[in-house]
C-alpha positions in Angstrom: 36.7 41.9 48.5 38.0 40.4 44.7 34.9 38.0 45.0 33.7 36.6 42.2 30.3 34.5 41.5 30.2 32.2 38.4 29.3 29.3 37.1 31.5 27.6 34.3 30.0 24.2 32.8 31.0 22.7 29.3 28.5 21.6 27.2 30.3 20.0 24.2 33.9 19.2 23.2 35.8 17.2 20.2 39.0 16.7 18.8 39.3 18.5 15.9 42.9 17.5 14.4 43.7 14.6 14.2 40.4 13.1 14.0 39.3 10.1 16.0 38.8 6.5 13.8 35.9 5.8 15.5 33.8 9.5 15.4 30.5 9.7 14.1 29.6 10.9 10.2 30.2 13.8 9.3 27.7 16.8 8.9 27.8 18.6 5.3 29.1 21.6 4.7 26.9 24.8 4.6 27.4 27.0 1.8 29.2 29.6 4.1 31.4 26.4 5.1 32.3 25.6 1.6 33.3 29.4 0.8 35.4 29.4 3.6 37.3 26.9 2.7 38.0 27.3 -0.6 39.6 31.0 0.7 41.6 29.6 3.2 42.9 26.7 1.9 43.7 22.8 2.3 45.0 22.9 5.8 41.3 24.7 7.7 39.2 22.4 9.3 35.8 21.9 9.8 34.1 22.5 13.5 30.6 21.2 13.7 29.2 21.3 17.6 25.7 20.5 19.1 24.4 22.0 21.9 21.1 20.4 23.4 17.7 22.2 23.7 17.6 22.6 27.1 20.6 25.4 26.5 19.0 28.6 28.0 19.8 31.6 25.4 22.2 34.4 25.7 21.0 36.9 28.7 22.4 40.3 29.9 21.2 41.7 33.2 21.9 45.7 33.0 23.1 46.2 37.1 21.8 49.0 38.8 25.1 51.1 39.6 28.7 51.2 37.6 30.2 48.3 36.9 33.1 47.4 35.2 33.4 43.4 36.0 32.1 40.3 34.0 29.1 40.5 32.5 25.6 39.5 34.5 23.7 37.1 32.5 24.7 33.8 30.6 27.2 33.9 28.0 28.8 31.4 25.9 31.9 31.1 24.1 33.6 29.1 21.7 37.4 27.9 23.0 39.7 26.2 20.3 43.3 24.6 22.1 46.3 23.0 21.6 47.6 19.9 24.2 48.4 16.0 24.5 44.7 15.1 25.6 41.3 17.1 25.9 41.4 16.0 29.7 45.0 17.9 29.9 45.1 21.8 31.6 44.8 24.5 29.3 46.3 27.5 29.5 45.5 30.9 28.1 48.7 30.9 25.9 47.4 28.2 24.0 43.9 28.9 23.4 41.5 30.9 20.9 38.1 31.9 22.7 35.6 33.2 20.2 32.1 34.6 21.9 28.6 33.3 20.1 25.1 33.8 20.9 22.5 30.8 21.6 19.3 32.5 20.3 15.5 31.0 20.4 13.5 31.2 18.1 9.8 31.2 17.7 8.4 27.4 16.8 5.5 26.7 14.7 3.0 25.6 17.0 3.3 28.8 19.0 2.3 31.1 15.8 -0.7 28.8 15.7 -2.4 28.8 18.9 -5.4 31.4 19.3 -4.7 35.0 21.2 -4.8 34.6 24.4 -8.2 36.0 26.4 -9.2 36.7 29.8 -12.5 37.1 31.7 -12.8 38.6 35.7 -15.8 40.0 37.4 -15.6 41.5 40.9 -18.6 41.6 43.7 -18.4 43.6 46.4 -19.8 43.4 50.0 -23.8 43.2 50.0 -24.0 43.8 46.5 -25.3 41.1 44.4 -24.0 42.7 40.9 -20.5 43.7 40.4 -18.0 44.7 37.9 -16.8 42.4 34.7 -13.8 43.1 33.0 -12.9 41.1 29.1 -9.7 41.3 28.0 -7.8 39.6 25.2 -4.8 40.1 22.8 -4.8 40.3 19.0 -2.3 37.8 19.2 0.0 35.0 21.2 3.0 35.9 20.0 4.9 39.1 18.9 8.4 40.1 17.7 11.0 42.9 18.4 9.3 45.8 17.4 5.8 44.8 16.7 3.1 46.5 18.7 0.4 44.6 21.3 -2.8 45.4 20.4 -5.3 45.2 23.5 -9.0 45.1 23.5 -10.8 46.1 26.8 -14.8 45.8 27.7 -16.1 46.8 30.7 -19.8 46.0 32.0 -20.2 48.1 35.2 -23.2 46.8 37.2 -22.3 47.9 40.7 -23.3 51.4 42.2 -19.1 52.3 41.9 -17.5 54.6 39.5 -14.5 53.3 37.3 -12.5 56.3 37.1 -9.5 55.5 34.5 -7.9 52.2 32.8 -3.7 51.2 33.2 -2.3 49.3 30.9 1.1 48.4 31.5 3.9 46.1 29.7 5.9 43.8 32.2 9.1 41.4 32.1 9.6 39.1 35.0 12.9 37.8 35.4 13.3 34.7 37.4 17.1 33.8 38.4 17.5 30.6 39.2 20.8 30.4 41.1 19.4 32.3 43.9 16.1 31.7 45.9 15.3 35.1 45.8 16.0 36.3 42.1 12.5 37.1 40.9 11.8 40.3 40.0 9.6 42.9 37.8 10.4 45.6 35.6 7.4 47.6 33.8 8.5 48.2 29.9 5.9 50.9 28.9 2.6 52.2 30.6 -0.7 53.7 29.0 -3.2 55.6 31.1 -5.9 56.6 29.5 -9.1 58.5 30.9 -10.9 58.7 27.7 -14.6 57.3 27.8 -14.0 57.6 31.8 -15.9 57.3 34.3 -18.4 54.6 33.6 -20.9 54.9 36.0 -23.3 52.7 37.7 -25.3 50.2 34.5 -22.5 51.8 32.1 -20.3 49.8 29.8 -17.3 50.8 27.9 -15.8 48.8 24.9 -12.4 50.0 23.9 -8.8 49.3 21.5 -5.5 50.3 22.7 -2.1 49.6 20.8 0.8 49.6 23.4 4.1 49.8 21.9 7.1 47.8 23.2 9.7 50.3 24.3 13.8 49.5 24.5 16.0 49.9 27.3 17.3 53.9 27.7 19.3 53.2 30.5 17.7 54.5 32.9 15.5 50.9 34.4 18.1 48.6 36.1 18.8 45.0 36.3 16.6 44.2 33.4 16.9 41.5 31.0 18.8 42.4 27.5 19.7 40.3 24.5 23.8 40.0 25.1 25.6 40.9 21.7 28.5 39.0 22.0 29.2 40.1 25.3 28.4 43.8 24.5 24.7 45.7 25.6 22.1 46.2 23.6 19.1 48.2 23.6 16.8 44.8 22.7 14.7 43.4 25.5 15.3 40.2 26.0 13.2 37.1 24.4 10.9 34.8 26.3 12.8 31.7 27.5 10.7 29.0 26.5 10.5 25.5 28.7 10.1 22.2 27.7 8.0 21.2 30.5 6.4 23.3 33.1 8.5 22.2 36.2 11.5 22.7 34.3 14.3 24.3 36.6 17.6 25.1 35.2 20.3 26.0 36.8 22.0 28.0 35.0 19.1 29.2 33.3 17.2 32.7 33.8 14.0 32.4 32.7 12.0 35.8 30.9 8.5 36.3 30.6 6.4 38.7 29.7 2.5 39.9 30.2 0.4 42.5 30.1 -1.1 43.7 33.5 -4.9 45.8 32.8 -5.7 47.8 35.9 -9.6 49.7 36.7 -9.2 52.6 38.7 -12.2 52.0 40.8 -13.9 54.6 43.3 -13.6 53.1 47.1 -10.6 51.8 48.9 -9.2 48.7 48.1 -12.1 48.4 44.4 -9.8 48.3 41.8 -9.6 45.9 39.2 -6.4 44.2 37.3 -5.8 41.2 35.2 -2.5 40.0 33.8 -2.5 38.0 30.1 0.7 36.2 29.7 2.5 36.6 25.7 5.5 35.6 23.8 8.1 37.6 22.9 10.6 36.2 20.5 12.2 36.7 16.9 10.5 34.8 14.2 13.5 33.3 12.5 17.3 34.1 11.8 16.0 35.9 9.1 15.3 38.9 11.6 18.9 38.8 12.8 20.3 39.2 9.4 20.6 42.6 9.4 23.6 42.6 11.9 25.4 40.1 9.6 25.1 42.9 7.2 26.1 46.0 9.2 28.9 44.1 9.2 30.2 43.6 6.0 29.4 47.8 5.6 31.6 48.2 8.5 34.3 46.1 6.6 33.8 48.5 3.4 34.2 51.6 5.1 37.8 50.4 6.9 38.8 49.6 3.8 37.5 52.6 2.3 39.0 54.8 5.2 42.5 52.8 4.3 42.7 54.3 0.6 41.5 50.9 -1.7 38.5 52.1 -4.0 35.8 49.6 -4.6 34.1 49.4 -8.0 31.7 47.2 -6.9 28.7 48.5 -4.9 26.3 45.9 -2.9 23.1 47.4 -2.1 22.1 45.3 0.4 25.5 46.7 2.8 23.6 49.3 5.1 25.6 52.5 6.0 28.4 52.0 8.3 28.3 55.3 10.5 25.0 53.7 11.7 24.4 52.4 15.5 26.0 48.5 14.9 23.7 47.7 17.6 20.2 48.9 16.1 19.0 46.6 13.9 15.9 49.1 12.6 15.5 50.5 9.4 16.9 48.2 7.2 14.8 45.8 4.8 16.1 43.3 3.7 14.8 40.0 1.9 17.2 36.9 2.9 15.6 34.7 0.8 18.1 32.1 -1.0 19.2 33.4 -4.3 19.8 37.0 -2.4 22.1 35.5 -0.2 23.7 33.9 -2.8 24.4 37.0 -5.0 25.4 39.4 -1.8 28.1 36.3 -0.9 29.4 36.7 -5.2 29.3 40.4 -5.1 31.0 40.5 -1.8 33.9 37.9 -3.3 33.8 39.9 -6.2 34.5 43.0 -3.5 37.4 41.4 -2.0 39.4 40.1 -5.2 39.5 43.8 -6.3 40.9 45.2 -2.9 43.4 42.6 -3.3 44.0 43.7 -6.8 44.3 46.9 -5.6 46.3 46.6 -2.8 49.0 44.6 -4.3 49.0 47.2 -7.0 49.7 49.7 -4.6 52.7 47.4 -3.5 54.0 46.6 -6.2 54.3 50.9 -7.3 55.7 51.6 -3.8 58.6 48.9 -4.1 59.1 50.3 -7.9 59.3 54.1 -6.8 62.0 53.1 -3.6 64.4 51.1 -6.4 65.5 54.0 -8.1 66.0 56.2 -4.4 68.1 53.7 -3.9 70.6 53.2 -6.5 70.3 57.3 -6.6 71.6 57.3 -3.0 74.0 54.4 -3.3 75.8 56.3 -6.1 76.0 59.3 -4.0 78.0 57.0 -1.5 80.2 55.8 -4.0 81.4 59.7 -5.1 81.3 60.2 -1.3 84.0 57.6 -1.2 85.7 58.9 -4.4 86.0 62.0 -3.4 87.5 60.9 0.4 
């Protein structure tokens, strides 16, 4: 039907040019700020915007059949214009949008609080003794990648058999425009029958390390990290709140937990507990191995354009690598790293400038003489007429 659900709300504007008398101080320039303006000159501006914490991050929904529309989430981008007043029309003609990502970030506190631990014990009918299941992480909070590390102990003091554990990995995704826009999607499963069954005055003390798998396509509407409006194969973080009745909007909350299920002989026996965790990046340290992919990518089109490069960075990944996979590169981002990749890669671009207007410079000189060589051919043309 051309129907079309969104929600547009602006969070921040100001006047970039000319600035306003009255506006507040400005914010200093980051060291990224600064080298971007000495490159482009006198007449670049500054942009410095705040966005408050309750911003929900950047969320991609991956939909269930094809689908070529907007994208399903919350995005956010970055619109520069032109008019009279910021209260006047816009039009696309006279705008610059730019898409950016509004990550969160693990805080302090959170790294500090103690693994998070669960006790449940089940009777059953006319039985004064049951079955006690402990469970507990090795931590609260984890990052991409990292695995989740579950220890299980079992006391079985009921006449049942435990036949097998579960352990299973699951997001819930709560979207908060709709009444009905929670739902589940199970990450990765372990099922293990090792040690199995514990019998009757049995008990059963056990490790398992669950790994945290990435989307393959195949489970739908779950929650991805949006790359600047593109998919990625990254589950989505945990959306933090800053109080417990919090209810956004525009928000769509992610959480996460691990679900521990006892196969138990009987109808209706089994056993399950769910342990809540954090999943989130530590820092923007952990994101700056797309910043470099990057700058490789930028190498290799200017290798692929003929410009050598005498200058080699090794912190610059290989370019014919997945953009999107941010795996298998190390890379320290302390301060005075940062510092020498931003020289060497100034150093980088000075020479392909060099190069290039070298390259000029010989194709002008080697078209001057074609050119008086073909204009004397005219003149004898003429002579001879």
């Amino acid at each position: 039907m051309g129907l079309k659900l969104s929600n547009e709300s602006v969070l921040c504007i100001e006047q970039i040019y000319p600035r306003v008398q009255d506006a507040s101080t400005p914010i200093p320039m980051t060291e990224c700020q600064e080298v971007l303006m000495r490159r482009m000159g006198n007449t670049a501006h500054v942009v410095n915007l705040k966005l408050n914490p309750p911003v929900p991050p950047s969320v991609r929904l991956l939909p269930a059949k094809q689908y070529t529309g907007a994208a399903i989430g919350i995005s956010y981008d970055l619109r520069i214009f032109i008019a009279d007043g910021i209260d006047d029309r816009v039009s696309r003609r006279s705008q610059v949008r730019m898409a950016i990502r509004v990550v969160q970030y693990v805080p302090g506190e959170i790294k500090e609080k103690a693994a998070p631990q669960l006790s449940l014990e089940k009777h059953f009918i006319l039985k004064e003794w049951g079955i006690q299941l402990d469970g507990h992480l090795d931590r609260q909070w984890y990052d991409h990648g990292v695995p989740i590390v579950v220890s299980v102990r079992i006391h079985n003091r009921s006449s049942r058999i435990i036949r097998k554990i579960q352990i299973k990995i699951i997001q819930h995704v709560d979207v908060t425009m709709f009444s009905n826009g929670k739902f589940k999607n199970h990450i990765s499963m372990r099922e293990e029958g090792e040690g199995f069954p514990v019998t009757a005055g049995h008990s059963l003390e056990r490790q398992y390390s669950i790994n945290i798998l990435e989307n393959n396509g195949s489970r739908h509407w779950i929650a991805l990290e949006d790359r600047y409006g593109r998919l990625s194969t990254t589950l989505a973080s945990t959306t933090l709140k800053s109080r417990v009745d919090e209810r956004n909007f525009f928000a769509i909350y992610i959480s996460y937990y691990v679900k521990i299920r006892l196969v138990v002989s009987g109808v209706g026996s089994d056993l399950s507990m769910k342990i809540p965790f954090i999943l989130m990046r530590e820092g923007p340290e952990s994101d700056f191995t797309q910043y470099e992919r990057s700058a490789s990518t930028i190498g290799h089109y200017f290798e692929n354009s003929g410009t050598e490069n005498s200058i080699e960075n090794p912190a610059i990944g290989d370019s014919s690598e997945n953009p999107g996979d941010t795996k298998g590169i190390n890379i320290n981002s302390n301060k005075e790293e940062c510092q020498q990749n931003e020289r060497l890669l100034e150093a980088q671009l000075h020479d392909i400038n060099i190069n290039v207007n070298q390259k000029t410079r010989g194709a002008e000189q080697e078209q001057q003489p074609q050119l008086r060589e073909d204009t004397s051919q005219e003149i004898s043309a003429i002579d001879d007429a």
